[in-house]
KEROZA-689616 format. One record per residue: residue in one letter; x, y, z negated of N, C-alpha, C in turn. Coordinates in steps of 0.1 Angstrom, whole numbers, padded with zeros to 4 digits, always signed. Each point is the difference from the previous one (the first is absolute). Last residue first. Layout:
BEGIN
AXYZXYZXYZ
...
END
This chain:
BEGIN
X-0244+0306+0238+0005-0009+0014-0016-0007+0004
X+0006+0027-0040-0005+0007+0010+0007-0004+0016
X+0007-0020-0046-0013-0003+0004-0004+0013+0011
X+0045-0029-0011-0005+0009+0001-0014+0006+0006
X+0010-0046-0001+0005+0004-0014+0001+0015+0003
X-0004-0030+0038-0012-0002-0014+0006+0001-0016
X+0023+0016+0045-0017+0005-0001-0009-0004-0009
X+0048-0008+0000-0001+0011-0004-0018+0002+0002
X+0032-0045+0005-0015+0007+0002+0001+0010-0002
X+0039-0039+0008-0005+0015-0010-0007+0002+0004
X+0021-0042+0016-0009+0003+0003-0009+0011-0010
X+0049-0026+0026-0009+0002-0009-0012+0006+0005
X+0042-0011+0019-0015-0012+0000-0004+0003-0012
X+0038+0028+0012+0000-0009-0006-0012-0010+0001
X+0003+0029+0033+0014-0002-0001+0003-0006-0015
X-0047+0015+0012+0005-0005+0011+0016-0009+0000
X-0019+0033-0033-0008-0011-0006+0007-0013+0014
X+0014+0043-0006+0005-0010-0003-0007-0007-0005
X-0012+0028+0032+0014-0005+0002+0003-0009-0007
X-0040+0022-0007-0002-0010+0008+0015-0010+0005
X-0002+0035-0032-0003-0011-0003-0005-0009+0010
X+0013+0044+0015+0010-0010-0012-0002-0011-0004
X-0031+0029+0020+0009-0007+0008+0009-0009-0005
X-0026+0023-0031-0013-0012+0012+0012-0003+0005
X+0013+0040-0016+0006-0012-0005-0010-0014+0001
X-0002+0038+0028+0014-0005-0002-0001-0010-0010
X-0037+0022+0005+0001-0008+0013+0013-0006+0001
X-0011+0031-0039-0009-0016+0001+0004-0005+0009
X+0017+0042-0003+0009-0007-0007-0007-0016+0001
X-0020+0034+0028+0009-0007+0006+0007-0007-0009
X-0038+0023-0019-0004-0016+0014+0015+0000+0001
X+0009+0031-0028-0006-0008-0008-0006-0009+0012
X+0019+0040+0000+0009-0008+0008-0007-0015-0001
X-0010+0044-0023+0000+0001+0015+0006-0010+0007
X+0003+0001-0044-0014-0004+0006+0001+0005+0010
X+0041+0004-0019-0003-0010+0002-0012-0003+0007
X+0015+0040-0022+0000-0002+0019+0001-0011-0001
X-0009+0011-0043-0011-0001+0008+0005+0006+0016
X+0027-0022-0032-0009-0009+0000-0014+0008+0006
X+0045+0020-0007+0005-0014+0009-0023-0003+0003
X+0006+0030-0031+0006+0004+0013-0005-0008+0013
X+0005-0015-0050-0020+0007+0002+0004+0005+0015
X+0044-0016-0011-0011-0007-0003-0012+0004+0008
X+0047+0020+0004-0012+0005-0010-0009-0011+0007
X+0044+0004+0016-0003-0009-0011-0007+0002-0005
X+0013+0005+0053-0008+0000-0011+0004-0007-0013
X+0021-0008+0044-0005+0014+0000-0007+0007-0015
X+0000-0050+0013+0012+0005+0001+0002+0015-0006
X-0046-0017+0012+0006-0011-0015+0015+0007+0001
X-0015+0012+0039-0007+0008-0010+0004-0001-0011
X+0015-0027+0035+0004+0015+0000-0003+0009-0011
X-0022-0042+0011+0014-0001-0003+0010+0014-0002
X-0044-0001+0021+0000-0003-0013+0011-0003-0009
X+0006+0010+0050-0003+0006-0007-0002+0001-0018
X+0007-0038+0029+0013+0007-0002-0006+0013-0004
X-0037-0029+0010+0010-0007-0011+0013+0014-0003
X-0030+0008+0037-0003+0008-0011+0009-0010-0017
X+0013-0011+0045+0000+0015-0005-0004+0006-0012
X-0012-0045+0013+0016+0000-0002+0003+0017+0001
X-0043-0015+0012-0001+0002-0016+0020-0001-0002
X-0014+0012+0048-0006+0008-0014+0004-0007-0015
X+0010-0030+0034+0010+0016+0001-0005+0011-0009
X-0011-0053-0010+0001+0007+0013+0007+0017-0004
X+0013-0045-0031-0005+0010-0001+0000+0008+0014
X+0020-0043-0008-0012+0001-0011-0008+0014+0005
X+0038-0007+0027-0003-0010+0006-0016-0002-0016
X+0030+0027-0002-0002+0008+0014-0011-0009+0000
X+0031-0005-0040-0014+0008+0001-0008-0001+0011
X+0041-0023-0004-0013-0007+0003-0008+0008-0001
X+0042+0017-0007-0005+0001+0017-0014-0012+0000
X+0020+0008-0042-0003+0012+0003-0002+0001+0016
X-0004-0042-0036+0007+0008+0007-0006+0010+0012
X-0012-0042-0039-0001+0015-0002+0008+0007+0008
X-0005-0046-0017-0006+0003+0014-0002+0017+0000
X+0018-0026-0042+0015+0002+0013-0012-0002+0010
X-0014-0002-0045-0007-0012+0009+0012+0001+0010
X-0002+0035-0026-0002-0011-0009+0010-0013+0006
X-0019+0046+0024+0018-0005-0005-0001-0012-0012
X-0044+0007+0015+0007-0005+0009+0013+0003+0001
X-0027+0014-0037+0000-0012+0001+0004-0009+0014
X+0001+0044-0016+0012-0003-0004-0004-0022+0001
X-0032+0031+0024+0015+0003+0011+0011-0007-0014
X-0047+0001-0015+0003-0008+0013+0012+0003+0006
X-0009+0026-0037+0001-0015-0003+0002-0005+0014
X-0005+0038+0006+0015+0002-0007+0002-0015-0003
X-0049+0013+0017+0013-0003+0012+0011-0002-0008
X-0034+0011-0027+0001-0016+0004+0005-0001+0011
X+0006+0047-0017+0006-0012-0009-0004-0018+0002
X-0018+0032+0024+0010+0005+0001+0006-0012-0005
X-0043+0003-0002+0008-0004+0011+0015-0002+0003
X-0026+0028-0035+0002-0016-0003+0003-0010+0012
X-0001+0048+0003+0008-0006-0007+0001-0015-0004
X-0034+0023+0022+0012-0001+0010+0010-0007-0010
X-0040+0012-0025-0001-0013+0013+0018-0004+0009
X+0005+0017-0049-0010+0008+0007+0001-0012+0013
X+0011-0003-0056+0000+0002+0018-0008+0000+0005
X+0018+0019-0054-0007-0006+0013+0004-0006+0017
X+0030+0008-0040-0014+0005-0009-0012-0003+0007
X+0040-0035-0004-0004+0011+0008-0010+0010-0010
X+0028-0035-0012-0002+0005-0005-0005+0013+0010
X-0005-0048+0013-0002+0003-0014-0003+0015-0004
X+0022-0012+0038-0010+0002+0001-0007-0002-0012
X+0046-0007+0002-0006+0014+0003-0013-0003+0003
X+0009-0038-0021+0006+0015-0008-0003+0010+0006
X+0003-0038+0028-0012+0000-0009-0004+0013-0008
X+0043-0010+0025-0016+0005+0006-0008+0005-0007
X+0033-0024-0015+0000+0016+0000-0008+0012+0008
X+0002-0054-0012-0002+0010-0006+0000+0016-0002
X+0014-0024+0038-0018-0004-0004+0001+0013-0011
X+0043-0012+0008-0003+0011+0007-0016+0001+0001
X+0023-0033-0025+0006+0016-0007-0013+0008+0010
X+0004-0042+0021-0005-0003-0015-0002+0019-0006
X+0025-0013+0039-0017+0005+0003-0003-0004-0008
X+0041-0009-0014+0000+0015+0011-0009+0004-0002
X+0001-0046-0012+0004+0006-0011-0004+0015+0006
X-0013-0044+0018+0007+0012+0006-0001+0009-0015
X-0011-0056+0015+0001+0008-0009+0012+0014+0007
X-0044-0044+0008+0012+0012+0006+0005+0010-0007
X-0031-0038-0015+0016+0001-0005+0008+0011+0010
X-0051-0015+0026+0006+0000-0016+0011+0002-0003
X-0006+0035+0040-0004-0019-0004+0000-0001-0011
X-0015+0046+0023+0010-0004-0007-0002-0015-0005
X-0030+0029+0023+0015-0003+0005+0010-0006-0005
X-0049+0007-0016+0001-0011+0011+0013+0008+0006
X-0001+0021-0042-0008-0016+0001+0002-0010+0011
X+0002+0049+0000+0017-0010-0010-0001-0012+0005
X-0039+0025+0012+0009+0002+0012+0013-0010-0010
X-0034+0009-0025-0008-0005+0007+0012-0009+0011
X+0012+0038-0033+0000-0011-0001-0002-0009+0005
X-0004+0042+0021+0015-0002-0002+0000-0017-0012
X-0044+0020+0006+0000-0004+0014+0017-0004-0001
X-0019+0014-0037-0004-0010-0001+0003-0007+0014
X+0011+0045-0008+0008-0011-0012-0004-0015+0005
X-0021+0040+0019+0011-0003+0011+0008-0013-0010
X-0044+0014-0013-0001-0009+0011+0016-0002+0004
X-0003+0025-0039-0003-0011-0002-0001-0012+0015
X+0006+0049-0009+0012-0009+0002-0007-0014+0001
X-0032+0023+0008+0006+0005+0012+0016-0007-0003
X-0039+0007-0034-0002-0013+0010+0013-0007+0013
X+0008+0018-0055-0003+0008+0011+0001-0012+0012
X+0010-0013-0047-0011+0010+0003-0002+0009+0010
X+0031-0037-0002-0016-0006-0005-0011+0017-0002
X+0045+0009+0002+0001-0010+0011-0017-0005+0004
X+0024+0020-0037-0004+0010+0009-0009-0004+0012
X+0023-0029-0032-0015+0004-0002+0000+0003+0006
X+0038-0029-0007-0003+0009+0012-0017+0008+0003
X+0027-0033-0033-0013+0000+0007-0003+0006+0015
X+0048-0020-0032-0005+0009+0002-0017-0003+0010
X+0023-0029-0030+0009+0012+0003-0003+0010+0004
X-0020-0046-0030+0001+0009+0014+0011+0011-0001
X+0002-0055-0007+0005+0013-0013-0005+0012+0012
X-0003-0059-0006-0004+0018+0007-0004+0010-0004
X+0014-0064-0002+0002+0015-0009-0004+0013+0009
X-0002-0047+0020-0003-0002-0021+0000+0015-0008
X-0012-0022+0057+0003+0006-0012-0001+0001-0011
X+0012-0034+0038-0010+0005-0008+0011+0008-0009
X+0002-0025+0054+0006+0010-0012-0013+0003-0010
X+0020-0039+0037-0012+0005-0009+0004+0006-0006
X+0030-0031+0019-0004+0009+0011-0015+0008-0004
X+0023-0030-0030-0003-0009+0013-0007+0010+0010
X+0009+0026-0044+0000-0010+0003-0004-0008+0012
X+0010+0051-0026+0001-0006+0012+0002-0013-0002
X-0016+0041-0035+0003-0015+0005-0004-0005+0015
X+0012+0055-0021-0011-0009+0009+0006-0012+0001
X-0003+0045-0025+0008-0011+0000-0005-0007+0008
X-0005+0056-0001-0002-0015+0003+0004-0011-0001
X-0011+0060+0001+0012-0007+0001-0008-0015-0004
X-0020+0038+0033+0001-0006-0017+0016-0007-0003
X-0042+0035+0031+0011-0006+0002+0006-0005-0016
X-0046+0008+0029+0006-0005-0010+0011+0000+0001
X-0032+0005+0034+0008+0008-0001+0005+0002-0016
X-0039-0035+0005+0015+0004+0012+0003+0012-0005
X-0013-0035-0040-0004+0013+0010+0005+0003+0013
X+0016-0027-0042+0003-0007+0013-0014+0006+0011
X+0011+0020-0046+0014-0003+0007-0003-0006+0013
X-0033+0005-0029+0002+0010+0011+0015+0002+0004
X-0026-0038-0034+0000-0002+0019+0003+0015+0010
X+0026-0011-0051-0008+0011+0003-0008-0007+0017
X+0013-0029-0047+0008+0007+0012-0014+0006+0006
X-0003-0016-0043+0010+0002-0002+0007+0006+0011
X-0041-0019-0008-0001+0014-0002+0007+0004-0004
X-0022-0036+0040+0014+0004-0012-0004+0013-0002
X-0024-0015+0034-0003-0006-0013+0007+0005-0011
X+0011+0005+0049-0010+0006-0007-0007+0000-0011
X+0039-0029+0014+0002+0019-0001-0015+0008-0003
X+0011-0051+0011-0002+0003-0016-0004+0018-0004
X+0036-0024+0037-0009-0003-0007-0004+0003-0013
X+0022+0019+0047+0003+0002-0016-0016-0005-0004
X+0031-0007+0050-0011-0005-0009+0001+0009-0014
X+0018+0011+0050+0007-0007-0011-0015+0004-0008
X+0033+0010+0049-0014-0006-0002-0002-0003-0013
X+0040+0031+0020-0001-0011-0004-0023-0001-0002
X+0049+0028+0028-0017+0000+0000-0001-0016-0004
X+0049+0024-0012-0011-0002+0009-0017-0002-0003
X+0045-0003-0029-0002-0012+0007-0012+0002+0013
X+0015+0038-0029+0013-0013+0000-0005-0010+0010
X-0027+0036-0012+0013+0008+0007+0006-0014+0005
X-0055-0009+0004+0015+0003-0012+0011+0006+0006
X-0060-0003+0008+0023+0000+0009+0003+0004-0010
X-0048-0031-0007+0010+0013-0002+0013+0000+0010
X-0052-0024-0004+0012+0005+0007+0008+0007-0002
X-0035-0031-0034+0001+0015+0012+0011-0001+0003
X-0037-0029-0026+0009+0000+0006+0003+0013+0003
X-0025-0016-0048-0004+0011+0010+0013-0006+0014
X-0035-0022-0045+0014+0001+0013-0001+0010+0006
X-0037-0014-0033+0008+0002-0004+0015+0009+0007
X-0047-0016+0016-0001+0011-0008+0013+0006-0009
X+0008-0019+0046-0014-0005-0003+0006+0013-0016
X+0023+0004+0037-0006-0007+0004-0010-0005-0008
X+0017+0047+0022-0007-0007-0013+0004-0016+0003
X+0033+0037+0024-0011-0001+0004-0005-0011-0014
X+0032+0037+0025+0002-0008-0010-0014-0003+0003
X+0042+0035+0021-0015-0005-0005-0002-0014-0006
X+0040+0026+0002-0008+0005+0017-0009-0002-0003
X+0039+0012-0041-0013-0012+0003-0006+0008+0016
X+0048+0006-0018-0010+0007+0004-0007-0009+0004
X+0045-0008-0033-0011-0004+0009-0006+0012+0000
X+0045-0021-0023-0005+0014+0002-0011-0006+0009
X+0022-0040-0027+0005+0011+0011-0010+0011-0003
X+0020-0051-0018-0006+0015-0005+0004+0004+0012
X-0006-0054-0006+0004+0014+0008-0009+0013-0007
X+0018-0055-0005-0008+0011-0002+0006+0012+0004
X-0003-0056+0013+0005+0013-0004-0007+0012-0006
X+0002-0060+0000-0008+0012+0000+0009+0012+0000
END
């Protein structure tokens, strides 16, 4: 039997009967693990909001004959902000959604580990977003998740993106550059706000195409 402490961000999790809870977590160390905590809802010694999604915790987890159960989960952070506003909430749940199906069991990337997290945080501690903006930032995910992946190169744009939205891409780019005032940045964004959607629609069609995946953005942001 091993055991494994690591850092985790729960993607989701699901009942199975009144006691058990399963859920998906990506750990720093070991990747995107599948894992059991029996008993969790019952117990009034462990918390079931450790294994919440957007949960991030620390974790012992019994690894036997290829089955992981949880014994320990310590939360760390919630990321409230997060749960209370709809607008982070759809892009959080759509950046988990997306962890999920690219990433295999045990693939372990420490990098894109840190760098979720930090995602997460800025959007966390926004004060608001605004339509364009939240585009924005679900393109930044989609473009660090094709340097992830090594399909991310600067002459495939031509070939993702027709000639307007590759204009208006290098524009937007210009702005985020040019700018550090925030509230700024984020209302010439809405002027940009169809073309930031149509880029990152494209994106994902890329990489849903060039990994055999399959991210939905339409059924999780509810104005898709």
């Amino acid at each position: 039997m091993n055991i494994l402490k690591t850092k985790c961000l729960v993607l989701k999790n699901k009942k199975i009967n009144e006691s058990d809870l399963t859920a998906t977590i990506f750990t720093r160390e070991y990747g995107k693990i599948n894992a059991t905590a029996y008993g969790i809802r019952k117990s009034k010694s462990r918390n079931p909001i450790t294994l919440n999604p957007l949960s991030m915790a620390d974790m012992t987890i019994h690894k036997k004959n290829g089955f992981y159960t949880v014994n320990e989960s310590e939360l760390i952070k919630k990321f409230e902000n997060i749960t209370k506003n709809i607008e982070k909430l759809e892009i959080s749940l759509y950046i988990l959604d997306s962890v999920n199906k690219i990433y295999d069991i045990n693939y372990e990337d420490r990098i894109f580990f840190d760098r979720l997290i930090e995602i997460l945080e800025f959007i966390n501690t926004r004060e608001k977003i605004l339509k364009g903006y939240k585009y924005y930032l679900i393109l930044a995910f989609l473009r660090r998740i094709m340097l992830e992946q090594g399909i991310y190169h600067a002459d495939e744009l031509e070939k993702i993106l027709d000639f307007e939205l590759l204009l208006k891409y290098k524009e937007v780019s210009l702005i985020s550059k040019k700018s550090s005032n925030e509230e700024n940045i984020q209302k010439k964004f809405e002027k940009y706000s169809d073309y930031l959607k149509k880029i990152a629609v494209a994106f994902e069609k890329y990489i849903n195409e060039s990994l055999q995946v399959k991210m939905e953005m339409k059924k999780i942001l509810t104005e898709e």
